[in-house]
LUMVEX-400148 format. One record per residue: x, y, z of N, C-alpha, C in turn; residue in one letter; residue number from 1. Coordinates in Angstrom, 1 decimal. Layout:
<node><n_px>X</n_px><n_py>Y</n_py><n_pz>Z</n_pz><ca_px>X</ca_px><ca_py>Y</ca_py><ca_pz>Z</ca_pz><c_px>X</c_px><c_py>Y</c_py><c_pz>Z</c_pz><res>A</res><n>NUM</n></node>
...
***
This chain:
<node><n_px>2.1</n_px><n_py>0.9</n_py><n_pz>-2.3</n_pz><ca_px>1.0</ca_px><ca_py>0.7</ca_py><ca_pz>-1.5</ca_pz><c_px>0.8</c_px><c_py>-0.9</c_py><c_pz>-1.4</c_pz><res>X</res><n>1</n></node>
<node><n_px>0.4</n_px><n_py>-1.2</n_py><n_pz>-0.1</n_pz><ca_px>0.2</ca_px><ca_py>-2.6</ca_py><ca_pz>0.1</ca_pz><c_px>-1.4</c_px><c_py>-2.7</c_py><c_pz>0.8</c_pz><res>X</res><n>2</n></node>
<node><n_px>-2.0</n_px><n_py>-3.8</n_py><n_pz>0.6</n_pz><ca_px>-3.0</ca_px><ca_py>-4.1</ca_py><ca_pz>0.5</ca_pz><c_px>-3.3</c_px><c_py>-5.0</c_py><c_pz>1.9</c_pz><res>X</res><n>3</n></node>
<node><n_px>-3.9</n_px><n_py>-5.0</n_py><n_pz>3.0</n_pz><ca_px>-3.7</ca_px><ca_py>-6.1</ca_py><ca_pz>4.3</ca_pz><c_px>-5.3</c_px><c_py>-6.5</c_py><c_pz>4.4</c_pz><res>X</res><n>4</n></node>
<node><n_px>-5.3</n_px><n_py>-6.9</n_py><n_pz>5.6</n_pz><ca_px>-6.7</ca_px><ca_py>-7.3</ca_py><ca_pz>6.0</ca_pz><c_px>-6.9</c_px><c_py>-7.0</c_py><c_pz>7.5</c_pz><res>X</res><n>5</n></node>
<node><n_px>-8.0</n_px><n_py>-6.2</n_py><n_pz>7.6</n_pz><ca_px>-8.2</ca_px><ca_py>-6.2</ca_py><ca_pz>9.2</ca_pz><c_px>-8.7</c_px><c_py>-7.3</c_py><c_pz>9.9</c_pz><res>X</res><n>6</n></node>
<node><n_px>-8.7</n_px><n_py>-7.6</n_py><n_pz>11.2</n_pz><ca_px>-9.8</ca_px><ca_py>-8.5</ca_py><ca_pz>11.5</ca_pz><c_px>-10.8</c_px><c_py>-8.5</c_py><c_pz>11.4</c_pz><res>X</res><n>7</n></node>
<node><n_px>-11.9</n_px><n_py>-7.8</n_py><n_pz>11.2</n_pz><ca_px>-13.0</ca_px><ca_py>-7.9</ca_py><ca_pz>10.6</ca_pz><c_px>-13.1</c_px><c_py>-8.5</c_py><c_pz>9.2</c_pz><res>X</res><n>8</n></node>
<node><n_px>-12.0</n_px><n_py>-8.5</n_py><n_pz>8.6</n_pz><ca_px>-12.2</ca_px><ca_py>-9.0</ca_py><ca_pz>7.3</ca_pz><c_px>-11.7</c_px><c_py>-8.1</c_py><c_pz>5.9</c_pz><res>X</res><n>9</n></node>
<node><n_px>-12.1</n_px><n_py>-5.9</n_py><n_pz>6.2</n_pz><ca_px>-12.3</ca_px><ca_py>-5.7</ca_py><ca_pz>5.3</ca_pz><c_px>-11.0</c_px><c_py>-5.4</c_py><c_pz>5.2</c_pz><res>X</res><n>10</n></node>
<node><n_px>-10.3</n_px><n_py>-5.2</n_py><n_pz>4.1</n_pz><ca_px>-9.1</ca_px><ca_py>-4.6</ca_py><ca_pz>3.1</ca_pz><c_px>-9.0</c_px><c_py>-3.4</c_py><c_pz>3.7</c_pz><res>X</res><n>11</n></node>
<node><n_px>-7.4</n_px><n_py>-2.9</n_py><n_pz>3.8</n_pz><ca_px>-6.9</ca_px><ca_py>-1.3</ca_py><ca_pz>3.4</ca_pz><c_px>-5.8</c_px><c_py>-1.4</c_py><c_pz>2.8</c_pz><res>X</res><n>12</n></node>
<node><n_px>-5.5</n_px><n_py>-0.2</n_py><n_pz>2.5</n_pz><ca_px>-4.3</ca_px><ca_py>-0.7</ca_py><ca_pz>1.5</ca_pz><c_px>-3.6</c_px><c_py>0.9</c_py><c_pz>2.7</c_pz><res>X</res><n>13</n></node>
<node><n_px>-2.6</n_px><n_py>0.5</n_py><n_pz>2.4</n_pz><ca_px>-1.4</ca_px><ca_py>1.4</ca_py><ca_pz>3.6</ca_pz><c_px>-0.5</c_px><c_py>1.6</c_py><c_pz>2.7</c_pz><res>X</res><n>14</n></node>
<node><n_px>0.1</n_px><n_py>3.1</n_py><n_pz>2.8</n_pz><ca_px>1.5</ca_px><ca_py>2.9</ca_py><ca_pz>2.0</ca_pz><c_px>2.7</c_px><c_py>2.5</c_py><c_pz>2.6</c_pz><res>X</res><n>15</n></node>
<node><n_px>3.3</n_px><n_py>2.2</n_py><n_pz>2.3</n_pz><ca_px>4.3</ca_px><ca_py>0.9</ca_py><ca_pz>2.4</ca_pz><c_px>5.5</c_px><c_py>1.7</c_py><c_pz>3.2</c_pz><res>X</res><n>16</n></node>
<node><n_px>5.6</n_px><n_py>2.6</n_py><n_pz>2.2</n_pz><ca_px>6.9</ca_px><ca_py>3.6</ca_py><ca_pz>2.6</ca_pz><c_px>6.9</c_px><c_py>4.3</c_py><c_pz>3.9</c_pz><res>X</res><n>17</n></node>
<node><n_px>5.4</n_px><n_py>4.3</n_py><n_pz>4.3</n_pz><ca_px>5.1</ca_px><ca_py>5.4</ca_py><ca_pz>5.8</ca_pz><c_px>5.0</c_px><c_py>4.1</c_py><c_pz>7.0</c_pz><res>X</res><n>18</n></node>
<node><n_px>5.7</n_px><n_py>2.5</n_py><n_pz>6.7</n_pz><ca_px>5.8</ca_px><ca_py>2.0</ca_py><ca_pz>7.6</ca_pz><c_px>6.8</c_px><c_py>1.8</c_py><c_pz>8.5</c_pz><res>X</res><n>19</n></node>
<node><n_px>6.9</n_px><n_py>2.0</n_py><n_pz>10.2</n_pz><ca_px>7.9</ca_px><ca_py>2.6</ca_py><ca_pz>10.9</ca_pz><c_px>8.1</c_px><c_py>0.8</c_py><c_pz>11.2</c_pz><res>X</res><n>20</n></node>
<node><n_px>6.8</n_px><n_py>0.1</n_py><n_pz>12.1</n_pz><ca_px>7.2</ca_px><ca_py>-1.6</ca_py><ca_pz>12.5</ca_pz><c_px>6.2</c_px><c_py>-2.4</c_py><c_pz>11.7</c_pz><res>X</res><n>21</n></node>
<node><n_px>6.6</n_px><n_py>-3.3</n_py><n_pz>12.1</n_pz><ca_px>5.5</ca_px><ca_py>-4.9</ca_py><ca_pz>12.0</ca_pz><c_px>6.1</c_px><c_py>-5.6</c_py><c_pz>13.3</c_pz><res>X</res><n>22</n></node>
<node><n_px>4.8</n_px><n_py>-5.7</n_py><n_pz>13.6</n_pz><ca_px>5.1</ca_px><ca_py>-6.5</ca_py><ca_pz>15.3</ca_pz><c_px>4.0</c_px><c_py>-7.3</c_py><c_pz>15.1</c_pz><res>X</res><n>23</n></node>
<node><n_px>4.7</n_px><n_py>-8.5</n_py><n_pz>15.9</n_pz><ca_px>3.3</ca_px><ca_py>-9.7</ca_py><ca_pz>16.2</ca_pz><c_px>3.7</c_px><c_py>-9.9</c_py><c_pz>17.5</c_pz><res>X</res><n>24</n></node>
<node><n_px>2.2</n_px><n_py>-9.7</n_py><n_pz>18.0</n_pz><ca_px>2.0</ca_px><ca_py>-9.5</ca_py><ca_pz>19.7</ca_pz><c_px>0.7</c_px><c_py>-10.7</c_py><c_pz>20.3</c_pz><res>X</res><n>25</n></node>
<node><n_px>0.2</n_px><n_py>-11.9</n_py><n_pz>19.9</n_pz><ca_px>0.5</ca_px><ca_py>-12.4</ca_py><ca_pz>19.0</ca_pz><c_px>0.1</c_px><c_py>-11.9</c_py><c_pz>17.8</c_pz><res>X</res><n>26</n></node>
<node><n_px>-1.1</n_px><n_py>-10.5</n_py><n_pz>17.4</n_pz><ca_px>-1.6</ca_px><ca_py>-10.1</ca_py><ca_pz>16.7</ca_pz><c_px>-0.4</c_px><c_py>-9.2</c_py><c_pz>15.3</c_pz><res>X</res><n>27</n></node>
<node><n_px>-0.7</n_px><n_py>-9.2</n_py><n_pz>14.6</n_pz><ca_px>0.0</ca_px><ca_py>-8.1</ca_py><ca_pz>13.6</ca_pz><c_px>0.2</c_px><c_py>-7.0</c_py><c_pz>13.9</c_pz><res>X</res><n>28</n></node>
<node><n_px>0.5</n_px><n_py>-6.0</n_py><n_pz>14.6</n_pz><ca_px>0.3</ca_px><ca_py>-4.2</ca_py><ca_pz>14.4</ca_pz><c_px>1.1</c_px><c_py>-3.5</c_py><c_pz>13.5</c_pz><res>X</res><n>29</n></node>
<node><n_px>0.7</n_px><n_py>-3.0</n_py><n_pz>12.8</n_pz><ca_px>1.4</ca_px><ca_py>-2.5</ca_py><ca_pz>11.9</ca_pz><c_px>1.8</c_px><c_py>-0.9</c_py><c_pz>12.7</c_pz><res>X</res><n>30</n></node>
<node><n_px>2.6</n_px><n_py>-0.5</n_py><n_pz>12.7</n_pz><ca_px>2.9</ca_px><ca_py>1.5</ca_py><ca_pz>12.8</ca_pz><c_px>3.1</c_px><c_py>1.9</c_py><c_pz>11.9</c_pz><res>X</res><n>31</n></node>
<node><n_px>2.5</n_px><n_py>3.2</n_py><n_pz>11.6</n_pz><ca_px>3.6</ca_px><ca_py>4.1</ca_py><ca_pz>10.9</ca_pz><c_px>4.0</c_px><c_py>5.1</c_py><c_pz>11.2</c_pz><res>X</res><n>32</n></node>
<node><n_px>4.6</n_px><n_py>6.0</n_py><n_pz>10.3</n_pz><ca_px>5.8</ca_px><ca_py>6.7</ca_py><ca_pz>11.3</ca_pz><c_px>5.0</c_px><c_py>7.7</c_py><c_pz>12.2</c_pz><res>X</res><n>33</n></node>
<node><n_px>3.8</n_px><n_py>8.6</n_py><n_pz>11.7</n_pz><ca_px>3.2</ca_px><ca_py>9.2</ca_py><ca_pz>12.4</ca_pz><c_px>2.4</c_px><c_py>8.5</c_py><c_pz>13.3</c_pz><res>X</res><n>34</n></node>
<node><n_px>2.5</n_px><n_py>7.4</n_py><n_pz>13.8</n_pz><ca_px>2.2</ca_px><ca_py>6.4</ca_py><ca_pz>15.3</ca_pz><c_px>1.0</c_px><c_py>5.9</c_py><c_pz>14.9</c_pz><res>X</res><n>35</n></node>
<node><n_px>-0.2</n_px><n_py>5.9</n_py><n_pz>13.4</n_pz><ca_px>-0.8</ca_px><ca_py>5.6</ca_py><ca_pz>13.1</ca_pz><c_px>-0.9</c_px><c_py>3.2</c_py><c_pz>13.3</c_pz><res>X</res><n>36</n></node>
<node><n_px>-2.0</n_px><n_py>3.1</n_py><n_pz>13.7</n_pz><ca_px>-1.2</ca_px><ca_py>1.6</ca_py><ca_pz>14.1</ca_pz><c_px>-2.6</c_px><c_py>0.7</c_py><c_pz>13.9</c_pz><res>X</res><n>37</n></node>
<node><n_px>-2.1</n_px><n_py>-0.6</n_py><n_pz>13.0</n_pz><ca_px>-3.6</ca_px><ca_py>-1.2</ca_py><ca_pz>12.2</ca_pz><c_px>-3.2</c_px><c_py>-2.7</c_py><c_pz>12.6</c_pz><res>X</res><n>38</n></node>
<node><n_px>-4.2</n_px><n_py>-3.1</n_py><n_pz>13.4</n_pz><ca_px>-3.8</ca_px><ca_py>-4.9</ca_py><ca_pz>13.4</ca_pz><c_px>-4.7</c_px><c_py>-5.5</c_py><c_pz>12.4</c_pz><res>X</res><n>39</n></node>
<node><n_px>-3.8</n_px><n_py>-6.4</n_py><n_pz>11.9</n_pz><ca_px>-4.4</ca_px><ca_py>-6.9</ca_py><ca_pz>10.7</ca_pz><c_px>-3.7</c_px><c_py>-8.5</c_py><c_pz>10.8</c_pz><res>X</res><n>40</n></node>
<node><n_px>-4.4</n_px><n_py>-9.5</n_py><n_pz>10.2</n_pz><ca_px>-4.4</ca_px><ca_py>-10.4</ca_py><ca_pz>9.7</ca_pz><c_px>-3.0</c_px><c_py>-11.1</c_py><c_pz>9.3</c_pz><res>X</res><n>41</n></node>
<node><n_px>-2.5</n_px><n_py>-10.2</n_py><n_pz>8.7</n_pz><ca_px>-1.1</ca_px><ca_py>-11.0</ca_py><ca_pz>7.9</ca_pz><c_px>-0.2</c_px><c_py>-11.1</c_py><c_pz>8.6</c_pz><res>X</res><n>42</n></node>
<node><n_px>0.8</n_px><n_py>-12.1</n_py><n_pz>8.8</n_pz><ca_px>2.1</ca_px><ca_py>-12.2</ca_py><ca_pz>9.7</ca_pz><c_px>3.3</c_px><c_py>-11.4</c_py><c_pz>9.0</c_pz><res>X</res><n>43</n></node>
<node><n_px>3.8</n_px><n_py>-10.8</n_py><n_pz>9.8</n_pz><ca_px>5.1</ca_px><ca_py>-10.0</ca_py><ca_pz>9.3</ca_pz><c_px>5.6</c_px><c_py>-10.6</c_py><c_pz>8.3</c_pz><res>X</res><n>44</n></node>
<node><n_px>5.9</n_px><n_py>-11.7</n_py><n_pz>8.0</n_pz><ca_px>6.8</ca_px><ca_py>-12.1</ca_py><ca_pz>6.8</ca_pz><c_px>6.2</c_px><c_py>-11.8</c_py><c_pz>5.9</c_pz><res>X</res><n>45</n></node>
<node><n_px>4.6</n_px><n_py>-12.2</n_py><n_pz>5.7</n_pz><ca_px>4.1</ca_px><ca_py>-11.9</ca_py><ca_pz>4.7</ca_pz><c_px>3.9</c_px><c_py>-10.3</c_py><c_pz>4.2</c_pz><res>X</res><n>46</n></node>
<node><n_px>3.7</n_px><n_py>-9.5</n_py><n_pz>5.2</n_pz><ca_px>3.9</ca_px><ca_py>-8.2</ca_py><ca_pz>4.8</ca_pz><c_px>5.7</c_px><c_py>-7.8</c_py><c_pz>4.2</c_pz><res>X</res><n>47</n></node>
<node><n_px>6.1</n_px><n_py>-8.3</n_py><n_pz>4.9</n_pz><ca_px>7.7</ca_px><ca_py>-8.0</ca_py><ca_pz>4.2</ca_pz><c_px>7.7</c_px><c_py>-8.3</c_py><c_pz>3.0</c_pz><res>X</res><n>48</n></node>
<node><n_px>7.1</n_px><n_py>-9.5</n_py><n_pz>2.9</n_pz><ca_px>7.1</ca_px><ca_py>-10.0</ca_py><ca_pz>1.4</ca_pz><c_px>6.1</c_px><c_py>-9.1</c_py><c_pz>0.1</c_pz><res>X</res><n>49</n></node>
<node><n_px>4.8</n_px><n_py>-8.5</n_py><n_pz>0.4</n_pz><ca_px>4.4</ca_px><ca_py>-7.5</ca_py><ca_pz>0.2</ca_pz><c_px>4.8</c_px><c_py>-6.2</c_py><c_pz>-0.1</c_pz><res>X</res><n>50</n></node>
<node><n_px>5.9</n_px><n_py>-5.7</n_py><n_pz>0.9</n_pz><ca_px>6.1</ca_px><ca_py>-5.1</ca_py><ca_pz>0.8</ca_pz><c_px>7.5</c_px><c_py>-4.7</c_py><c_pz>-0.6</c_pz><res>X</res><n>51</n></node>
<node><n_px>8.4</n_px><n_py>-5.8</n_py><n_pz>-0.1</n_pz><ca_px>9.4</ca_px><ca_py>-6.1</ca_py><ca_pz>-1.2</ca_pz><c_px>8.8</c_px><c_py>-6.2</c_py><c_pz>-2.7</c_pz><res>X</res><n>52</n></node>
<node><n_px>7.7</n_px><n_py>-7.1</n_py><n_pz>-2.9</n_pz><ca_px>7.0</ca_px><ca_py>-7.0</ca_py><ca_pz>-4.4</ca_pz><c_px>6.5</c_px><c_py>-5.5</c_py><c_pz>-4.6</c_pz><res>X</res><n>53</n></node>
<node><n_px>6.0</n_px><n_py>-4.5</n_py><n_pz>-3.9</n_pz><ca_px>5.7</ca_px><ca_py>-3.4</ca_py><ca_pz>-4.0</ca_pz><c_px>7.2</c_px><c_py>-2.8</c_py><c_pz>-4.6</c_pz><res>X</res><n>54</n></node>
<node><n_px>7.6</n_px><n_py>-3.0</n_py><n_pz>-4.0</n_pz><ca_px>9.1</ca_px><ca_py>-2.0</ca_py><ca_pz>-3.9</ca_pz><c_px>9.7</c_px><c_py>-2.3</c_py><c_pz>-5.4</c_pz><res>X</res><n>55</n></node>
<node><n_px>10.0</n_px><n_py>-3.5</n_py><n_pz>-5.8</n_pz><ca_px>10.5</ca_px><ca_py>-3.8</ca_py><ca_pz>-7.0</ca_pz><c_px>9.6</c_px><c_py>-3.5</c_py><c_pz>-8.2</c_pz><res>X</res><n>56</n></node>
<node><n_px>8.2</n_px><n_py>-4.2</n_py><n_pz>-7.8</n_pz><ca_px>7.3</ca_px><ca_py>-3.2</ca_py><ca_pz>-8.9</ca_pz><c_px>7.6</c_px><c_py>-2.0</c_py><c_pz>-9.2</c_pz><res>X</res><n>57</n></node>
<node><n_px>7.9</n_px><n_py>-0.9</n_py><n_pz>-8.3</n_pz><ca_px>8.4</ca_px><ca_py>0.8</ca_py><ca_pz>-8.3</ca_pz><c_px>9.4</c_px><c_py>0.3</c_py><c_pz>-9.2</c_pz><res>X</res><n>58</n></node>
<node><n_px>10.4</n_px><n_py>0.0</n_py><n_pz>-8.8</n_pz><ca_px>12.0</ca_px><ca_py>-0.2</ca_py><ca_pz>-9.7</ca_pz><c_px>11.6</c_px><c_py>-0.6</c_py><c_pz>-11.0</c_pz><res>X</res><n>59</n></node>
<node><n_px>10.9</n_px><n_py>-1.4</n_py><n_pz>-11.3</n_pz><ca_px>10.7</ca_px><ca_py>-1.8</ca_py><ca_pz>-12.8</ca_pz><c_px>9.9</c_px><c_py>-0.7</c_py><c_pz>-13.7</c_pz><res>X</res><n>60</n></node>
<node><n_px>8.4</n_px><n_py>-0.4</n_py><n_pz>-12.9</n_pz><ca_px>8.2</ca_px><ca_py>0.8</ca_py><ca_pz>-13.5</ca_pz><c_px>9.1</c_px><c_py>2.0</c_py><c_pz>-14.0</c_pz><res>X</res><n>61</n></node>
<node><n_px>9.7</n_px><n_py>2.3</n_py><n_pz>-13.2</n_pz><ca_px>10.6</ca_px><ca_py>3.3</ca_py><ca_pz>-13.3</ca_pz><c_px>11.7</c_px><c_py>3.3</c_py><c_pz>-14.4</c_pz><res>X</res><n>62</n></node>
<node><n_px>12.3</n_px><n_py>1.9</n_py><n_pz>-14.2</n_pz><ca_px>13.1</ca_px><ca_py>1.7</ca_py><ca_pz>-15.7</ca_pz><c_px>12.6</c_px><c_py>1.3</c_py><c_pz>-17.3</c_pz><res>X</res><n>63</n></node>
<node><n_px>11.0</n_px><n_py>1.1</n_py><n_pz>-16.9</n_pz><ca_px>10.7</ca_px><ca_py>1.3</ca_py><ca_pz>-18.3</ca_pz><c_px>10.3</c_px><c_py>1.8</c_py><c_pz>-19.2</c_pz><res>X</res><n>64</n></node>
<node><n_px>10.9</n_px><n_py>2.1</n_py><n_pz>-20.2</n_pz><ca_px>11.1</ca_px><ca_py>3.0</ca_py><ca_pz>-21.3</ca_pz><c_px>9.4</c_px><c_py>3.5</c_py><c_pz>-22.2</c_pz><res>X</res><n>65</n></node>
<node><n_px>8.8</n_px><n_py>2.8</n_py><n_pz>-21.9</n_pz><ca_px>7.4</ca_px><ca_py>2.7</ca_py><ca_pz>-22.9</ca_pz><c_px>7.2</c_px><c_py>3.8</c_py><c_pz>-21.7</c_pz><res>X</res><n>66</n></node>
<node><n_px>6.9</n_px><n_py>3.3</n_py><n_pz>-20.2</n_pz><ca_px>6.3</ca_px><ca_py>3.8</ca_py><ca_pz>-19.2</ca_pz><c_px>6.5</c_px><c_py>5.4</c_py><c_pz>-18.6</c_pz><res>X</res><n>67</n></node>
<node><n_px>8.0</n_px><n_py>5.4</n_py><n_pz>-18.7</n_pz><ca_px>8.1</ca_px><ca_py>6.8</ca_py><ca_pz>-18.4</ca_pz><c_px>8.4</c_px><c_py>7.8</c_py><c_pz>-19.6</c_pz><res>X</res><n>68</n></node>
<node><n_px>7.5</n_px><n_py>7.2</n_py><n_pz>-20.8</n_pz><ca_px>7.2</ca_px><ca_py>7.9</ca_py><ca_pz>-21.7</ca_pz><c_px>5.9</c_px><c_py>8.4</c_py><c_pz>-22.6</c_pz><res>X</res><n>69</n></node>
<node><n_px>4.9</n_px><n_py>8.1</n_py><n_pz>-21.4</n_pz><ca_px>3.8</ca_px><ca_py>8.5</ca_py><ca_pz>-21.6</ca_pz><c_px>3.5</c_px><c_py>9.2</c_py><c_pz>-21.6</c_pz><res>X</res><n>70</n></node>
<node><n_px>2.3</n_px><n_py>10.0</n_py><n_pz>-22.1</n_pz><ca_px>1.7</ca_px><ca_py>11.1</ca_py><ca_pz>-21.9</ca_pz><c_px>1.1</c_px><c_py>11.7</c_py><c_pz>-20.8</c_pz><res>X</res><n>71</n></node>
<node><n_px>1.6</n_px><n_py>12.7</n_py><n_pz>-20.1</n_pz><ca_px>1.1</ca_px><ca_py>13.2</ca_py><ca_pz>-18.9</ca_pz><c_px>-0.5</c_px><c_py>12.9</c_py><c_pz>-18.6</c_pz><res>X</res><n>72</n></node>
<node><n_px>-0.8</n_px><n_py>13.4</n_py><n_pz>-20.0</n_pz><ca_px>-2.5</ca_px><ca_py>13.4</ca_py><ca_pz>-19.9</ca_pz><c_px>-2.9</c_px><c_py>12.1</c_py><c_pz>-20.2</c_pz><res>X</res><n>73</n></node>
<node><n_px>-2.2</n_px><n_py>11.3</n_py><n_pz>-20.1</n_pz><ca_px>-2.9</ca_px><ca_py>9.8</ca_py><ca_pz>-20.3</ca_pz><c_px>-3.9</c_px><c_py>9.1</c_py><c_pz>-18.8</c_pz><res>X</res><n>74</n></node>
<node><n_px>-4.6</n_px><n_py>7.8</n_py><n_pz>-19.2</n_pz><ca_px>-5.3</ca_px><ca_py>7.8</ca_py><ca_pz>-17.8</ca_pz><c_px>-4.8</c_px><c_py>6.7</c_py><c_pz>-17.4</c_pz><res>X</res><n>75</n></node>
<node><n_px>-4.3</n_px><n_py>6.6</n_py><n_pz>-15.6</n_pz><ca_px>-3.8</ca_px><ca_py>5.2</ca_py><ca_pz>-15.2</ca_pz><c_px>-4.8</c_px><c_py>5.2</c_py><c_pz>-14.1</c_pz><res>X</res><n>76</n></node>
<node><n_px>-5.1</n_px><n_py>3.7</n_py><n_pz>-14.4</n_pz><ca_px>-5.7</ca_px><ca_py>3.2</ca_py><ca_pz>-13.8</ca_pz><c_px>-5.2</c_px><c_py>2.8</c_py><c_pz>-11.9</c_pz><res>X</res><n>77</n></node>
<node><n_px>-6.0</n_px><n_py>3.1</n_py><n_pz>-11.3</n_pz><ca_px>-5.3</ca_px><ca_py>2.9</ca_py><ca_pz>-9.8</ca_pz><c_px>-6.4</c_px><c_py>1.6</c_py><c_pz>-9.3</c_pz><res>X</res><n>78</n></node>
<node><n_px>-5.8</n_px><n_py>0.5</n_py><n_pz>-8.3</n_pz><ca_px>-7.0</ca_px><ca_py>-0.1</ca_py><ca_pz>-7.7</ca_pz><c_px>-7.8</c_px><c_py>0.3</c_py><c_pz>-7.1</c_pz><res>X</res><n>79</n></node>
<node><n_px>-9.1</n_px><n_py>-0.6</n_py><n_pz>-6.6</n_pz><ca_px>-10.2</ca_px><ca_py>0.0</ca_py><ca_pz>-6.6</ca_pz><c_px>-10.2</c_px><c_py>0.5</c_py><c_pz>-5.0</c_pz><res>X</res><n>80</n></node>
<node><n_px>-10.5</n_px><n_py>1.2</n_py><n_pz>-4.8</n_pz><ca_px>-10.4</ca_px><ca_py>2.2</ca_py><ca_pz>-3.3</ca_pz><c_px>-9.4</c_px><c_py>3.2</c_py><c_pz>-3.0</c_pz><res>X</res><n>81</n></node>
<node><n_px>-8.2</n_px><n_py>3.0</n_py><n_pz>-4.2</n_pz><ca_px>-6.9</ca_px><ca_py>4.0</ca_py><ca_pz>-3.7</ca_pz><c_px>-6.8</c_px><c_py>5.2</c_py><c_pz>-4.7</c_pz><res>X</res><n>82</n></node>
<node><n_px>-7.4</n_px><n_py>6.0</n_py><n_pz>-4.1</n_pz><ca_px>-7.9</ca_px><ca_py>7.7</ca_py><ca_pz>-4.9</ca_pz><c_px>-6.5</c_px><c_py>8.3</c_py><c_pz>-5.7</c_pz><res>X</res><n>83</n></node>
<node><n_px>-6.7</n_px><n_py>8.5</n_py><n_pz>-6.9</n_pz><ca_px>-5.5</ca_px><ca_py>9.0</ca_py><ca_pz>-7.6</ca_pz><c_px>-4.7</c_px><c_py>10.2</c_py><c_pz>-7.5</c_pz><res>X</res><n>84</n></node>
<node><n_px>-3.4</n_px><n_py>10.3</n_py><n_pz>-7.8</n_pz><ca_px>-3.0</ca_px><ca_py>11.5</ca_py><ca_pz>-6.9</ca_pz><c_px>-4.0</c_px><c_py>13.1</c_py><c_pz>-7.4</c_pz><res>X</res><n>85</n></node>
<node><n_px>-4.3</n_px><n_py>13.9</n_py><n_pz>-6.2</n_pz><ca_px>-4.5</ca_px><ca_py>15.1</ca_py><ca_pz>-6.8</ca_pz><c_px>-5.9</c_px><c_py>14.9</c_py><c_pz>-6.4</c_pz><res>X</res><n>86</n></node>
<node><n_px>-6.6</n_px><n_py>13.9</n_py><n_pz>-6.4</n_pz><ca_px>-7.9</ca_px><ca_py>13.3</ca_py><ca_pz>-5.8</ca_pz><c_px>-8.1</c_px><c_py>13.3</c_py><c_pz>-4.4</c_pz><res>X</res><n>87</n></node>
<node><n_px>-9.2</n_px><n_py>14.3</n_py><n_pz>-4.0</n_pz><ca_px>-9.7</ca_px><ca_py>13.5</ca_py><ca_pz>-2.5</ca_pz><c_px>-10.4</c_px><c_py>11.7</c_py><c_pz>-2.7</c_pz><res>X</res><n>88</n></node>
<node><n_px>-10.2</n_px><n_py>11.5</n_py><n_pz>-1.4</n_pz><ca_px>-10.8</ca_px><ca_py>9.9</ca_py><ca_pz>-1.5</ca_pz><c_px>-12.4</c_px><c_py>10.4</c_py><c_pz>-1.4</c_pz><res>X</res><n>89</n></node>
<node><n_px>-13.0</n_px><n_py>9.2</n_py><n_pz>-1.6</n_pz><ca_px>-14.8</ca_px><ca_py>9.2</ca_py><ca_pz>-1.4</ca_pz><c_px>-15.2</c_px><c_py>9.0</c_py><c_pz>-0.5</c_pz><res>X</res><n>90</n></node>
<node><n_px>-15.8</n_px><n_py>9.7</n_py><n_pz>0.4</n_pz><ca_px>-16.2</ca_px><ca_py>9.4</ca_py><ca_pz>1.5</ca_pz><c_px>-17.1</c_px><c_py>9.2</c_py><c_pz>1.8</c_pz><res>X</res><n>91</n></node>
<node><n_px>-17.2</n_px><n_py>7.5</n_py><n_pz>2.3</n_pz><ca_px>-18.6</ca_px><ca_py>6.5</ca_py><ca_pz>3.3</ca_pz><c_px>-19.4</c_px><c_py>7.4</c_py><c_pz>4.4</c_pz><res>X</res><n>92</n></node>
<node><n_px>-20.8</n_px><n_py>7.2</n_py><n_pz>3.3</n_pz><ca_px>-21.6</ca_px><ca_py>7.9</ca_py><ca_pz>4.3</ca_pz><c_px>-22.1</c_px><c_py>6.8</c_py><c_pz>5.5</c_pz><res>X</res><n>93</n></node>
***
């Protein structure tokens, strides 16, 4: 999951992997694959760049040994707005 900025200002976080483009028109639009589409703030490189540190973060988790030897029932912490799996999100009245 990557984190952007709309023009208004506020944050979403998108997952990374359900990204189809990044276009600058001159604006950012992001797609993803189900045609869902968010202009946002960041210039493509910087989302590539985002997206790459996401991606490698996964790879490191994955190979480490402490990490994928936790306890199922342990509790991980997710950032703040991105509902943990198994979780509905909260929804803004």
């Amino acid at each position: 999951m990557i984190i952007v900025t709309r023009l208004n200002g506020s944050e979403i976080v998108v997952n990374a992997d359900l990204i189809e483009t990044v276009e600058s028109t001159p604006d950012t639009i992001i797609t993803l694959v189900d045609g869902t589409r968010y202009v946002v703030e960041e210039r493509p490189t910087e989302i590539v760049e985002r997206i790459k540190t996401y991606r490698a973060a996964v790879l490191r988790f994955s190979d480490d040994p402490v990490v994928t030897s936790v306890d199922p029932g342990s509790v991980v912490e997710f950032p703040s707005g991105v509902p943990a799996p198994g979780r509905e999100p909260e929804r803004m009245e």
